[in-house]
C-alpha positions in Angstrom: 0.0 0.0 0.0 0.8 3.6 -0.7 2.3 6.0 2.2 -0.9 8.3 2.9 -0.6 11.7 2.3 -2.7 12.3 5.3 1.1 11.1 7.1 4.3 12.4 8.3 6.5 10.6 9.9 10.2 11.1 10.6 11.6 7.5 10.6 15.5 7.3 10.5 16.9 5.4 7.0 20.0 3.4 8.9 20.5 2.7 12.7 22.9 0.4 14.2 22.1 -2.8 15.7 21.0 -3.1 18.8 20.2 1.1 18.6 16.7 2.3 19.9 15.2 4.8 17.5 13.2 7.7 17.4 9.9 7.6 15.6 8.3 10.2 15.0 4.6 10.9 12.8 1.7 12.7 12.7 -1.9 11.9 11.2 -4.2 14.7 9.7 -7.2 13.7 10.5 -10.7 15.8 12.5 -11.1 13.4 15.3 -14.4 14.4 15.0 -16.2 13.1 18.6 -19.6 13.5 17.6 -21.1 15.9 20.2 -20.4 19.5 17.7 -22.8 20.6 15.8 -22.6 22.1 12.3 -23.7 25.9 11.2 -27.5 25.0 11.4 -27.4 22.7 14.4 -27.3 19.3 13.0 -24.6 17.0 14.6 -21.6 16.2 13.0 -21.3 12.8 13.1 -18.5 11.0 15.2 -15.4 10.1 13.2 -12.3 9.4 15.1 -9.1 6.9 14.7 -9.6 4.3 17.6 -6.2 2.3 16.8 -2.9 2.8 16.0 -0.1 0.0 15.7 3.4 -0.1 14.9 5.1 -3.1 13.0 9.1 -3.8 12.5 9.1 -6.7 9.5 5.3 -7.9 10.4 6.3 -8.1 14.1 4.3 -5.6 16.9 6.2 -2.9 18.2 3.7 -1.2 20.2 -0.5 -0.8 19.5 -3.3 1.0 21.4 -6.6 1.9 21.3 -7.4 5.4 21.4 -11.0 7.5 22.0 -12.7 10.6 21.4 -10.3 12.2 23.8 -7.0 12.5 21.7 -7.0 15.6 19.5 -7.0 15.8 15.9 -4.5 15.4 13.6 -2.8 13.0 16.5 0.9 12.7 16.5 2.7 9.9 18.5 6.6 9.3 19.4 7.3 5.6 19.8 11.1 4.0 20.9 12.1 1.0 18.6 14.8 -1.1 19.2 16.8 -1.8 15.7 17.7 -5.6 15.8 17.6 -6.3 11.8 16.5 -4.3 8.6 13.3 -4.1 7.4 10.2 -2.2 6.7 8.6 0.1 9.5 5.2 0.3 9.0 2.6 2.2 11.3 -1.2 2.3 11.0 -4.0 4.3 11.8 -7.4 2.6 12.0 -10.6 4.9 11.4 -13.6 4.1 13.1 -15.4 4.2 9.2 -13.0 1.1 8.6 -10.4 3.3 6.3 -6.7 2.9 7.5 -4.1 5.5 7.5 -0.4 3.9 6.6 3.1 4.8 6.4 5.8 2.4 5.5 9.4 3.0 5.4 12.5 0.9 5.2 15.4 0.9 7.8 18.6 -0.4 7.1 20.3 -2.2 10.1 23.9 -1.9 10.4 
């Protein structure tokens, strides 16, 4: 899958084995929590991300739910620990079923 635009993320390209790295992204989205109402008073329907998760090489860095508390356009620091190369990939799951990716490789030296 494509990286979203909707995504940036600072992910470092090369780390050294056994190295825990920074990562670093941020998700435009509304977090829309369903209790505003529009310009003629109707309410906006409740739209918000309800789970992120972090993979290194298809294996579960870290995951969690989230809730109509976290603000929009989220953004989230996470610590990984760089043990082989592979592809980073982190999601964001919307409520509405649509998902939110960014993938990038990290070369382990």
């Amino acid at each position: 899958m494509a990286n979203s635009e909707r995504v940036k993320a600072r992910i470092p390209a090369k780390a050294r084995k056994g190295e825990i790295i920074e990562i670093k992204a941020q998700l435009t989205h509304d977090m829309e929590s369903g209790q505003r109402k529009d310009k003629d008073g109707k309410t906006i329907p409740r739209r918000i991300v309800n789970k992120f998760v972090c993979t290194w090489n298809g294996e579960p860095v870290t995951s969690g739910e989230w809730h109509s508390a976290v603000s929009l356009n989220p953004f989230t620091t996470i610590y990984a620990l760089a043990s082989e190369s592979g592809k980073v990939r982190l999601a964001w799951h919307d409520e509405t079923g649509e998902v939110y990716e960014y993938v990038q490789d990290v070369v382990v030296e």
